[in-house]
C-alpha positions as CSV (number, residue, x, y, z in Angstrom):
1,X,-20.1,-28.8,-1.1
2,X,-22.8,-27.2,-3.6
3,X,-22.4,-27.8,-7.4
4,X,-23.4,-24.5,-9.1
5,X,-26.3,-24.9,-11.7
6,X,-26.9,-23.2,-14.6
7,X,-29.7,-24.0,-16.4
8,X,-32.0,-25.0,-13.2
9,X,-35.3,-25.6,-15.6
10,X,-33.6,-27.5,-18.9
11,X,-34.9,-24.3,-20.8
12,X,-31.8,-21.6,-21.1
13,X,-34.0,-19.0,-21.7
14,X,-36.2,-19.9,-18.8
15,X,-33.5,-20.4,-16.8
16,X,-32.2,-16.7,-18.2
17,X,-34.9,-15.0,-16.9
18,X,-35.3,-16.2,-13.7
19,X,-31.3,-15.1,-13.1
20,X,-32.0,-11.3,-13.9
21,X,-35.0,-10.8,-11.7
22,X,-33.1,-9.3,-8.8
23,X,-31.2,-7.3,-10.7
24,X,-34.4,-6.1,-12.9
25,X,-36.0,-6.2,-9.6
26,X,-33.4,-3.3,-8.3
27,X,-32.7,-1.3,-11.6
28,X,-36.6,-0.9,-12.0
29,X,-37.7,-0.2,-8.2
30,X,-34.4,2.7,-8.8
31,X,-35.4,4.2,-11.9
32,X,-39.3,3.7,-12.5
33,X,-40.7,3.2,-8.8
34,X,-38.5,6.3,-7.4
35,X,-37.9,4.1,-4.5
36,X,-35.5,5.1,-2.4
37,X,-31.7,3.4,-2.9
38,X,-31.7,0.9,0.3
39,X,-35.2,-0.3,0.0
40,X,-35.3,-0.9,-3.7
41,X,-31.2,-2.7,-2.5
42,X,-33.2,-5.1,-0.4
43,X,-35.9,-5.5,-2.3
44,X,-33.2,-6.7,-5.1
45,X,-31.4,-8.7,-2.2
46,X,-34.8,-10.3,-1.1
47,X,-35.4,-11.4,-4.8
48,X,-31.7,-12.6,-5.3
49,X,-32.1,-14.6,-2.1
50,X,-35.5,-16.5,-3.4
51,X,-34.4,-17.4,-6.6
52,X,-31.3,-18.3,-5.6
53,X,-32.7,-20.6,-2.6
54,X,-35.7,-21.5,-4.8
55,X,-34.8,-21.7,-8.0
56,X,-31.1,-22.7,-8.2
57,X,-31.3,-24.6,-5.3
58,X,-29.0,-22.8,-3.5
59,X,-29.0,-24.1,0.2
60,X,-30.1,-20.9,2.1
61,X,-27.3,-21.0,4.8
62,X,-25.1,-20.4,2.0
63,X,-27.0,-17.9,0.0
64,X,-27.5,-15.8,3.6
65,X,-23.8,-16.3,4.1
66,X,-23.4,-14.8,1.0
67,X,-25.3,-11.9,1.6
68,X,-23.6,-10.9,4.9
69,X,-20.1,-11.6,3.1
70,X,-21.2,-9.1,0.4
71,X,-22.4,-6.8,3.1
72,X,-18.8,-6.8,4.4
73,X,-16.9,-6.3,1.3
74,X,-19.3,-3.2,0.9
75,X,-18.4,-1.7,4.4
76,X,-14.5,-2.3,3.7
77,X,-13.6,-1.3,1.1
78,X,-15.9,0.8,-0.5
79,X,-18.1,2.0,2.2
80,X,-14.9,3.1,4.2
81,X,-13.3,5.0,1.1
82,X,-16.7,7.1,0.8
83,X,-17.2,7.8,4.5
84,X,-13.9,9.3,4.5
85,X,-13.9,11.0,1.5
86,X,-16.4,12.8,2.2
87,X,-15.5,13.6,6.0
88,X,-12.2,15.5,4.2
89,X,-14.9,17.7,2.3
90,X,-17.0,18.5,5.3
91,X,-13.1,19.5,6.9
92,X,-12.5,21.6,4.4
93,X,-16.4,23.3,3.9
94,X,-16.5,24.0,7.8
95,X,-13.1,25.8,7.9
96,X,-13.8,27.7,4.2
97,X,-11.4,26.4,2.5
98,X,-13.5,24.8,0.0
99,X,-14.4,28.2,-1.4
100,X,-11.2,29.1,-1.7
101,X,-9.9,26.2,-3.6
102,X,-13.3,26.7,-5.7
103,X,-12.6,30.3,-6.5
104,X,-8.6,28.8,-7.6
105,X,-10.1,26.7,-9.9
106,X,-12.3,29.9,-11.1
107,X,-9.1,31.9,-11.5
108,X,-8.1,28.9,-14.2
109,X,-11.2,29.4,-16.1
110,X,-14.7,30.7,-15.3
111,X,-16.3,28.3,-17.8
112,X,-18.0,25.4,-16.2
113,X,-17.7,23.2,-19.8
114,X,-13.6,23.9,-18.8
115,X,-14.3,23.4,-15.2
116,X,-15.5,20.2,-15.6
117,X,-12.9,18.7,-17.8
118,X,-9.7,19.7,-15.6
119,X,-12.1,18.0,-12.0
120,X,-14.0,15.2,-13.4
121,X,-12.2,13.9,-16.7
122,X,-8.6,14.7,-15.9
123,X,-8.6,15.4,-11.9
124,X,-10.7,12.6,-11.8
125,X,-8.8,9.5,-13.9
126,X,-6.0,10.5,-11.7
127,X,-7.8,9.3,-8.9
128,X,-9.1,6.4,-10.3
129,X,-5.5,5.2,-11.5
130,X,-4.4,6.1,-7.6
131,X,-7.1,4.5,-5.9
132,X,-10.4,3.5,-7.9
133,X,-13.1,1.4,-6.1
134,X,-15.3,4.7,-5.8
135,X,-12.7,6.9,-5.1
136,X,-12.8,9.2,-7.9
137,X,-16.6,9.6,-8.0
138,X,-16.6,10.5,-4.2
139,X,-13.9,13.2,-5.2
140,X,-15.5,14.6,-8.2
141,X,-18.3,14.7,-7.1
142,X,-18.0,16.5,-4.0
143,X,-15.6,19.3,-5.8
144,X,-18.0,19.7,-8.9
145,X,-20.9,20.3,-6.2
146,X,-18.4,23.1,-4.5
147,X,-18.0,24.7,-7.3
148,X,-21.9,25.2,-7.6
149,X,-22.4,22.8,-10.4
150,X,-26.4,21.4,-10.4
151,X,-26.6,18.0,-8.0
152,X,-27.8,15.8,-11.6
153,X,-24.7,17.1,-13.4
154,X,-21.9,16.7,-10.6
155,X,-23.7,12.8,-10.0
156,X,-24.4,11.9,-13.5
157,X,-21.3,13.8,-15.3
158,X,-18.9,12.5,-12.6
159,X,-19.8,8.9,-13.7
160,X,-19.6,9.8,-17.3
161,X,-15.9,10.8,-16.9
162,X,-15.2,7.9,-14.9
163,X,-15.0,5.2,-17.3
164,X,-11.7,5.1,-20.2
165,X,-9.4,5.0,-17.0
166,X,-11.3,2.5,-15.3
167,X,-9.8,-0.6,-17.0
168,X,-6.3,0.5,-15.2
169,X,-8.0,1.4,-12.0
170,X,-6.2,0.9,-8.9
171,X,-2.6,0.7,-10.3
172,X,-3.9,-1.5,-13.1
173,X,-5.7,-4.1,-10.6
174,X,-8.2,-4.9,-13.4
175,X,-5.2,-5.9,-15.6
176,X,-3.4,-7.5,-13.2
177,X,-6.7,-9.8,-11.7
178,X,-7.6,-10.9,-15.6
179,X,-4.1,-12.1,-16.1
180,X,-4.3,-14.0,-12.9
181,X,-8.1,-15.9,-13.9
182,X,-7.2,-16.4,-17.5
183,X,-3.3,-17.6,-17.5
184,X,-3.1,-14.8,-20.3
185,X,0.0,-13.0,-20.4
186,X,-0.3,-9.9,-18.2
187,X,1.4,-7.5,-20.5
188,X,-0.4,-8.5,-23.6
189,X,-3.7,-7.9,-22.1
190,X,-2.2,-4.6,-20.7
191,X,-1.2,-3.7,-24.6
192,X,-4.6,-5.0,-25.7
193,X,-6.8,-3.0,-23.7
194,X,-4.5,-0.1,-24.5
195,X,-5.3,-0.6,-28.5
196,X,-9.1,-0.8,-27.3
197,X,-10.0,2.3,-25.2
198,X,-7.5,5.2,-26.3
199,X,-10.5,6.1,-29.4
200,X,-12.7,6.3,-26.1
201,X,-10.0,8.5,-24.2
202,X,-10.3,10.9,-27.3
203,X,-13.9,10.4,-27.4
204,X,-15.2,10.4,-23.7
205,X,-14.5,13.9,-23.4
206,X,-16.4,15.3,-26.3
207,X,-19.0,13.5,-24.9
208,X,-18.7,14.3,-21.6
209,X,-19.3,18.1,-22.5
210,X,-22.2,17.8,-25.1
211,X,-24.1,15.5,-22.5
212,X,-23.6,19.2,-20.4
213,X,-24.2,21.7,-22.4
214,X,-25.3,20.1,-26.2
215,X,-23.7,19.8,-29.4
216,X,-23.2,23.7,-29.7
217,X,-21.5,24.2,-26.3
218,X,-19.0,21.9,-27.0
219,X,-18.0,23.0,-30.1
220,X,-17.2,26.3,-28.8
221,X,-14.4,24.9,-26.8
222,X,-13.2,21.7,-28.9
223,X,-9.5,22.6,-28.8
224,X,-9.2,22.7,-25.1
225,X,-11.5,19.0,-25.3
226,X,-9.1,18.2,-28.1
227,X,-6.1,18.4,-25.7
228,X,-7.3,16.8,-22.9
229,X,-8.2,14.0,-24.9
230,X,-5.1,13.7,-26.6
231,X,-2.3,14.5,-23.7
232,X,-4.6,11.1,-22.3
233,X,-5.4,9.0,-24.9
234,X,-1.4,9.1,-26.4
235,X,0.3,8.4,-22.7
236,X,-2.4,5.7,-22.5
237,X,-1.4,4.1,-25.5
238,X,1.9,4.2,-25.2
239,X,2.5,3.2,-21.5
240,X,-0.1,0.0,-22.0
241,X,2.0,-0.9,-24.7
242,X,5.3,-0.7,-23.8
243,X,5.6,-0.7,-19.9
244,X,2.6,-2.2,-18.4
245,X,-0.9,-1.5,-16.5
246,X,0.7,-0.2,-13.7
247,X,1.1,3.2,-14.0
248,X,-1.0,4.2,-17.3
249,X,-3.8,6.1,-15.5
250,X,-1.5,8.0,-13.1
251,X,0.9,8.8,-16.2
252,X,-2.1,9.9,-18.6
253,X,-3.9,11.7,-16.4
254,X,-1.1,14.1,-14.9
255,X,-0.2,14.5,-18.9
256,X,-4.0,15.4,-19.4
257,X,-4.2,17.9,-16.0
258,X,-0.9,19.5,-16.7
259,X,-1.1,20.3,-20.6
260,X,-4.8,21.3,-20.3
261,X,-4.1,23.4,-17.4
262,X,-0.9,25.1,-19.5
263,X,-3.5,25.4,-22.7
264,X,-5.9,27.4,-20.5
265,X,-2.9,30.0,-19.9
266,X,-2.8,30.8,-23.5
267,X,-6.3,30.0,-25.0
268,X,-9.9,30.9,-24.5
269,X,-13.3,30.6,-25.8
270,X,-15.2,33.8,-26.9
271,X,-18.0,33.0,-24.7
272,X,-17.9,31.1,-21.6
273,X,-20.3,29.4,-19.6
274,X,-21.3,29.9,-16.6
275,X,-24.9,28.2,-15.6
276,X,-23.5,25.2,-13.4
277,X,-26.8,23.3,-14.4
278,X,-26.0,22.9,-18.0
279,X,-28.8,22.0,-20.1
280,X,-29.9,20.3,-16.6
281,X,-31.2,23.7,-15.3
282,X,-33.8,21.1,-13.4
283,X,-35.0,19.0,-15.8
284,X,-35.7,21.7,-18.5
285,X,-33.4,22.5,-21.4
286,X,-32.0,26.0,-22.0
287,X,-30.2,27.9,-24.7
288,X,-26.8,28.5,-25.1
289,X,-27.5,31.5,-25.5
290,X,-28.6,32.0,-22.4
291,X,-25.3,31.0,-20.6
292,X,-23.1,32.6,-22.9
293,X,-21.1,35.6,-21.5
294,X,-18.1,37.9,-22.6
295,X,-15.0,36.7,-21.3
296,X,-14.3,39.1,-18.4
297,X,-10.5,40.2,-16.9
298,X,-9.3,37.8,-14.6
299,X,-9.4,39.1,-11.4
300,X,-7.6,38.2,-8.4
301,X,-9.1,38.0,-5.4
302,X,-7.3,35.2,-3.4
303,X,-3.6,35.2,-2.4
304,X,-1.5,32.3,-3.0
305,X,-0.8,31.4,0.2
306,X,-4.3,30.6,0.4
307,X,-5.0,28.8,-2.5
308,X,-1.9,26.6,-1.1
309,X,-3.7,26.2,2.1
310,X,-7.1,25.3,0.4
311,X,-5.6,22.6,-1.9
312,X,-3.3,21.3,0.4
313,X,-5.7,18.4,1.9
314,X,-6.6,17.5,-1.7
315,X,-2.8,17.3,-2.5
316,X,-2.1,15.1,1.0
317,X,-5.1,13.0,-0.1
318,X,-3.4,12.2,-3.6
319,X,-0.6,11.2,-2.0
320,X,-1.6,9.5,0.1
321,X,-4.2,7.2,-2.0
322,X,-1.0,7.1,-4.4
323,X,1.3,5.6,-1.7
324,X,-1.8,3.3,-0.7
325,X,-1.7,1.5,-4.0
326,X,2.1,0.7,-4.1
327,X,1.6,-3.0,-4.2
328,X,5.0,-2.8,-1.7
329,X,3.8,-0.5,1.0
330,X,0.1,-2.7,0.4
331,X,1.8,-5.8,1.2
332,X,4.2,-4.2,4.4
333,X,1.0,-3.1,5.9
334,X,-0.9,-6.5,4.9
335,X,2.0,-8.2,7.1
336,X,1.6,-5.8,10.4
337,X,-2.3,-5.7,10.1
338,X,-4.6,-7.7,8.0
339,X,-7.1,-10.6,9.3
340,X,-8.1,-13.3,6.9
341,X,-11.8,-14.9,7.7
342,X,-12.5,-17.9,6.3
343,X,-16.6,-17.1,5.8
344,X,-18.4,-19.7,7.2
345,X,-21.2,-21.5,6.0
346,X,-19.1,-20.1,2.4
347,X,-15.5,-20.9,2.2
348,X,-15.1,-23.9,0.2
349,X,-18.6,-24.5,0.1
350,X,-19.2,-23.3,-4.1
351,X,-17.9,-25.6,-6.5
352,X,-18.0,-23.9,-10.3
353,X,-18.9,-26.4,-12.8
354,X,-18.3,-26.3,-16.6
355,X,-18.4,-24.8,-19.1
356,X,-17.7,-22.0,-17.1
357,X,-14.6,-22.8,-16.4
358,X,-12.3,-25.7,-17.5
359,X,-12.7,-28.2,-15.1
360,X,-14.7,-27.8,-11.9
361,X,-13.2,-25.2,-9.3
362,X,-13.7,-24.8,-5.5
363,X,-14.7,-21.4,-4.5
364,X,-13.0,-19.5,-1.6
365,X,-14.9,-16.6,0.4
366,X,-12.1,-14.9,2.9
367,X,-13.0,-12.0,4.3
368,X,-9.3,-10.0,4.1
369,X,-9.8,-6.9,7.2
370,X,-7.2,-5.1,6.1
371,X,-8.0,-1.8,8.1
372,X,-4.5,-0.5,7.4
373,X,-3.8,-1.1,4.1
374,X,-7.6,-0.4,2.4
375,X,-7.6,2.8,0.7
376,X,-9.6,4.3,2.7
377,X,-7.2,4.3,5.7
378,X,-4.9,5.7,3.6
379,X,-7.7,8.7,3.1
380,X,-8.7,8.8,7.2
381,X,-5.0,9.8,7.9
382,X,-4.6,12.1,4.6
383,X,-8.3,13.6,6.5
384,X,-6.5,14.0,9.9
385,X,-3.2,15.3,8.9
386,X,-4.9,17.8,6.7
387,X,-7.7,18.5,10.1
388,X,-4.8,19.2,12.6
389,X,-3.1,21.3,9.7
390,X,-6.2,23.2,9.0
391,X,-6.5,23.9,13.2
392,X,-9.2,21.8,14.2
393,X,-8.8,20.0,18.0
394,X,-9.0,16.0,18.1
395,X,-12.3,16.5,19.4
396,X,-13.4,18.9,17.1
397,X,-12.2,15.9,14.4
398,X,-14.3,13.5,16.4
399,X,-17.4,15.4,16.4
400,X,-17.2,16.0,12.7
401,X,-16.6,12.5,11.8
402,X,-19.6,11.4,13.8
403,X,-21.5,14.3,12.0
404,X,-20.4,12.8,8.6
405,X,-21.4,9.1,9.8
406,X,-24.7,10.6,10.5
407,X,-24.9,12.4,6.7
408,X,-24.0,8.8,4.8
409,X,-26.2,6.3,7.1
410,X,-28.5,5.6,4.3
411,X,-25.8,5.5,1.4
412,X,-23.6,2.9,3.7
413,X,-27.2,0.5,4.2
414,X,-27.3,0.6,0.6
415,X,-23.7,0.1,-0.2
416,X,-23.2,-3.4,1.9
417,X,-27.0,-3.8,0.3
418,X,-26.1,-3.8,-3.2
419,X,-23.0,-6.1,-2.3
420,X,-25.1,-8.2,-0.6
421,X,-27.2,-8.8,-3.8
422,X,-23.9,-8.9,-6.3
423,X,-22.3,-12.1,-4.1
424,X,-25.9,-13.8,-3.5
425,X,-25.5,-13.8,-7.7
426,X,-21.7,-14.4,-7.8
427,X,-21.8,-17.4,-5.5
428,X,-25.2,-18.7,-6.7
429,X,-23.6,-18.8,-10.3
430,X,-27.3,-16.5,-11.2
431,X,-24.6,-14.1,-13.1
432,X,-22.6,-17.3,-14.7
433,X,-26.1,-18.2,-16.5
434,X,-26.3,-14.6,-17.5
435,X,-23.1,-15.1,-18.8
436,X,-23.5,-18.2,-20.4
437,X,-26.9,-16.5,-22.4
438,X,-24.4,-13.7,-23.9
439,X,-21.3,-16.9,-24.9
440,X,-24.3,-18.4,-27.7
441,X,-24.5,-15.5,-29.8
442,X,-21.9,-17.0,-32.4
443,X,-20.5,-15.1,-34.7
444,X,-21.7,-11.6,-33.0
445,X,-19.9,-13.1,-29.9
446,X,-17.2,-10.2,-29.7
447,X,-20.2,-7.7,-30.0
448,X,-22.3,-9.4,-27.4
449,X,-18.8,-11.1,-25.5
450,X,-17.6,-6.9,-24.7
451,X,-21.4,-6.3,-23.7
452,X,-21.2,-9.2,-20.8
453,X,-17.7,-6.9,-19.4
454,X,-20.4,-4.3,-19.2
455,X,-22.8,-6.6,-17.5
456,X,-20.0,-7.6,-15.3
457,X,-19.4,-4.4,-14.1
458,X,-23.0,-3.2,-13.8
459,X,-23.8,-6.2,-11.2
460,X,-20.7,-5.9,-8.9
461,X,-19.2,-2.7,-9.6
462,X,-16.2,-3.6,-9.9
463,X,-14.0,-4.2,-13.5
464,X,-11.4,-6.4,-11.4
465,X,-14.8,-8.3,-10.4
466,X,-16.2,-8.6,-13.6
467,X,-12.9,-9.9,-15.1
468,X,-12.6,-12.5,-12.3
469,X,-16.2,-13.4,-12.7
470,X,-16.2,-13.6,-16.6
471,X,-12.7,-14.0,-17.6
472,X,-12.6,-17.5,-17.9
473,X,-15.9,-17.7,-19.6
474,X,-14.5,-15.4,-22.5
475,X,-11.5,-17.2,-23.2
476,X,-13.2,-20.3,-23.3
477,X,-15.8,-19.1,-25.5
478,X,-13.1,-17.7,-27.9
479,X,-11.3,-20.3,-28.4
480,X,-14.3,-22.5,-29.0
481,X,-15.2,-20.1,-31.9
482,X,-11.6,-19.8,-33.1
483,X,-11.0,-15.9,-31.6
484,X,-8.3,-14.3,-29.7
485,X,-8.6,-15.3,-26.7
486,X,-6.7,-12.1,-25.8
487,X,-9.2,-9.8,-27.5
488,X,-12.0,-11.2,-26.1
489,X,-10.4,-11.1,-22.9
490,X,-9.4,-7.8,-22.7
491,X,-12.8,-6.7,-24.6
492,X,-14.6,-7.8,-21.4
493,X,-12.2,-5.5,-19.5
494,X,-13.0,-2.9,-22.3
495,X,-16.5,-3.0,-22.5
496,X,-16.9,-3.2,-18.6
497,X,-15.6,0.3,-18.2
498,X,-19.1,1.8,-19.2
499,X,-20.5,-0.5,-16.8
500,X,-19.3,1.5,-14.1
501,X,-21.6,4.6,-14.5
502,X,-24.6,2.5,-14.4
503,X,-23.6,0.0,-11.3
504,X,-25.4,0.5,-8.1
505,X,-22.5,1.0,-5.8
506,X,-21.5,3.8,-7.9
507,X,-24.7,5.2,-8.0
508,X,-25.0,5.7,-4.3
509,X,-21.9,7.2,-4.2
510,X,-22.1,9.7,-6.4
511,X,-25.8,10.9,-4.7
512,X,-23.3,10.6,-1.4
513,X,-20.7,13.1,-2.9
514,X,-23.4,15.2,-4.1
515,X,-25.7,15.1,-1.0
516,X,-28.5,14.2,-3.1
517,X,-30.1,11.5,-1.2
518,X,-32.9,9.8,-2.0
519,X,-32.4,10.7,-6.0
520,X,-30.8,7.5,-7.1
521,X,-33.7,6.6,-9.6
522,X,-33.1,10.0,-11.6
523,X,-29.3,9.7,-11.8
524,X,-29.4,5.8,-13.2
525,X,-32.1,7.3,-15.6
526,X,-30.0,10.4,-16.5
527,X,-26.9,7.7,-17.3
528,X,-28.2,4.7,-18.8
529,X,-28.3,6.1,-22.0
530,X,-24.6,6.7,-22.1
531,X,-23.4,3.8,-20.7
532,X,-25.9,1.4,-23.1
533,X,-24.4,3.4,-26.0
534,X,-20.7,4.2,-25.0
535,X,-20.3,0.5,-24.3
536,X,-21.9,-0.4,-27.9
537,X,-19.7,1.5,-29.4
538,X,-16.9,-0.7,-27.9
539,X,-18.5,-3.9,-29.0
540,X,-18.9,-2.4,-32.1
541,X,-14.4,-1.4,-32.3
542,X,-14.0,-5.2,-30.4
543,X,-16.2,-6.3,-33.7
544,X,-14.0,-4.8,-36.0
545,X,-11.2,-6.3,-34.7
546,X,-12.3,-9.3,-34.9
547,X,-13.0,-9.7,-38.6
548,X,-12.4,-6.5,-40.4
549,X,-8.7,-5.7,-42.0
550,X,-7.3,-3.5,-40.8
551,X,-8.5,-3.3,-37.5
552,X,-7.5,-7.0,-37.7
553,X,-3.7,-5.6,-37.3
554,X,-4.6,-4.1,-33.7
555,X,-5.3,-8.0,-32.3
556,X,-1.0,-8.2,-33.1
């Protein structure tokens, strides 16, 4: 049994430091080297494996363990969600059908400002409330680059999107994993976080579209923004609130899809846009002006039939990712097929010390293979069903899934590589001393306190992870300084959403869905911004909260 340490050198903000090299380490090789994705991931791993060895006297078999445990949780489940993801788009491309259901989404609106709202705001929380853990990035991603939109705005914009449903990701798995760590109730958390991140659900879209196509592009079409905010943020609220975290993403999101799609019918802008680059256009800004068109007559020039046919995968694949994340049907198929590992040289090895948790906690590592129930299966047999629809032969399936193997070799390396890294600091207790940095900031705790959710999430890509990892620590540290323990709770929750655009794993799978290898570095540069400023603005609400009447009356 190893004792975690936290402050290795007696000097915190030594001790600090040496905990965020391998993640500086990473994020700088990424952004300011241009490395490519896996080398600067095991560059990050390397670094996370000497200070955790070295430094926090780690012994290695455990920190290696660590690593390869990581390396598996990337593989299954994330890895496995992307690879088939994407397999269902190269189905669909190869047989045409992805034009097709790109020209239906045409015959909605030509403007890619509208475009992108109904796929990667409302299309896409939809998917994240079904599925999440990648899911809805891989998805977005891959439709937004169909539909011709520039590889930098499908990656980056996709992430952008993804963030207010995030905290009820997965059928409200976040929720549900910070009521488990904490002992808080379940449903006040759920009604907490509902009073947090509606402003955003209003807000995020706005956003979304000015980071496209500037300030003057989105005003041009603020009342169709306006309701796709709205028909979210209002179910969001309301089913938090009053029925639990179960179901608010899948609620808000089919409000969002199916009122903005029924606005559309009846409203347009004067102008529409139609440059798929944005203000991208390869790194150079351009005018407006210069994508601004008359609105033509719609024209069709696609049956229905065919528009049934082309969206029928993507219809099989919601369903299927929906029925995948009934906790019932999950557990059924966790009794026929899943094989618990205890990790050795891991399980039972960790012991968490105080104060970052209670009283001193053993920590488990068991590898759960649960090749039926991960989401991902769900997708493989939505991706056959839809290949035997569409006409292909078993074999023709085989050779296509080999092909897409093949395509995602590097983005799966990098996957169980950033994984790898985000355990080595998880078991190591490297991102508990992180942690521990952001709980002395006092009376600016609930500023800071939201700020470690985002860190959370930016180091395991995950806002379930981050609230198991820092749950505890915020409720202790609130009720030490006589807060809400519930606020600060759920503000880690909160503030983690924005965490999600900048996290590794997401990274890669958005330059997966995209195609755009090897352009990792640009898209975390094109995003940090965002995330860094979207997620202060939550500390900033969390803030107010706290102290300020009466924002005060939202903690109630």
């Amino acid at each position: 049994m190893w004792n975690q340490v936290y402050d290795p050198f007696n000097n915190p903000w030594l001790s600090t430091l040496a905990a965020a090299i391998p993640v500086v380490v990473m994020l700088v090789s990424l952004a300011f080297f241009h490395i490519k994705a896996h080398i600067a991931a095991a560059l990050g791993l390397l670094s996370a494996l000497l200070v955790a060895i070295f430094a926090f006297a780690m012994p290695a078999t455990t920190a290696i363990s660590a690593a390869f445990f990581g390396a598996a949780n990337g593989l299954l489940p994330i890895g496995w969600i992307v690879l088939n993801v994407i397999f269902l788009y190269q189905l669909t491309e190869r047989k045409g059908q992805f034009k097709i259901l790109q020209e239906s989404i045409t015959h909605i609106t030509q403007d890619r400002r509208l475009q992108l709202l109904l796929v990667a705001f409302s299309f896409g929380a939809f998917f994240e409330g079904a599925g999440g853990f990648g899911t809805p990035v891989a998805v977005t991603g891959a439709l937004l680059i169909g539909l011709g939109f520039a590889p930098l705005a499908a990656s980056g914009l996709s992430l952008i999107a993804n963030t207010a449903p995030v905290a009820y990701g997965a059928l409200g798995t976040p929720i549900i994993a910070l009521a488990a760590v904490t002992g808080l109730d379940m449903l006040q958390l759920s009604g907490m976080v509902g009073r947090q991140l509606p402003l955003f659900s209003l807000l995020v879209p706005f956003w979304l579209i000015t980071a496209f196509c500037g300030f003057k592009g989105m005003r041009e079409i603020w009342p169709a923004i306006l309701v796709a905010g709205v028909t979210f943020a209002v179910p969001q609220y309301f089913i938090s609130n009053f029925h639990g975290p179960w179901l608010v993403d899948v609620g808000a999101a089919i409000s969002s899809l199916t009122c903005l799609t029924l606005f559309l019918k009846v409203w347009k802008p004067a102008t529409i846009w139609t440059n798929a680059a944005g203000t991208f256009n390869g790194g150079k800004a351009t005018t407006p002006e210069a994508n601004s068109f008359p609105v033509p007559d719609a024209v069709n020039t696609i049956k229905r039939d065919q528009v049934i046919r082309a969206w029928l995968p993507w219809l099989i694949l919601s369903i299927c990712v929906f029925v995948w994340g009934i906790p019932e049907w999950k557990k059924y198929l966790d009794g026929i097929s899943i094989f618990k590992i205890e990790w050795p040289a891991l399980h039972k090895m960790v012991q968490k010390m105080p104060p970052v948790v209670h009283k001193s906690s053993i920590e488990a590592a068991v590898y759960n293979l649960n090749w039926l129930s991960a989401t991902g299966s769900g997708i493989l047999i939505a991706c056959v069903t839809s290949g035997l629809l569409m006409g292909y032969k078993f074999s023709e399936l085989v050779k296509v899934y080999w092909d897409t193997i093949k395509l995602l070799k590097y983005s799966l390396l990098t996957i169980a590589t950033m994984l790898a890294l985000g355990y080595i600091t998880r078991y190591s207790g490297l991102d508990s001393t992180l942690g521990l940095a952001f709980a002395q900031t006092g009376v600016l705790y609930p500023f800071f306190g939201t700020l470690l959710g985002w860190l959370g999430v930016a180091l395991t890509g995950s806002d379930t992870a981050s609230n198991v990892l820092f749950g505890g620590l915020q409720k202790t540290s609130a009720e030490q300084l006589g807060l809400n323990p519930i606020l600060m709770a759920s503000a880690n929750s909160s503030g983690g959403v924005m965490g999600k655009m900048v996290d590794a794993q997401s990274i890669v799978v958005a330059a997966s869905a995209t195609k755009w290898f090897g352009h990792e570095g640009e898209i975390l540069r094109y995003v940090f911004f965002h995330s860094i400023a979207l997620a202060g603005l939550v500390g900033l609400v969390v803030t107010l909260q706290a102290y300020v009447y009466p924002f005060t009356l939202m903690v109630y």
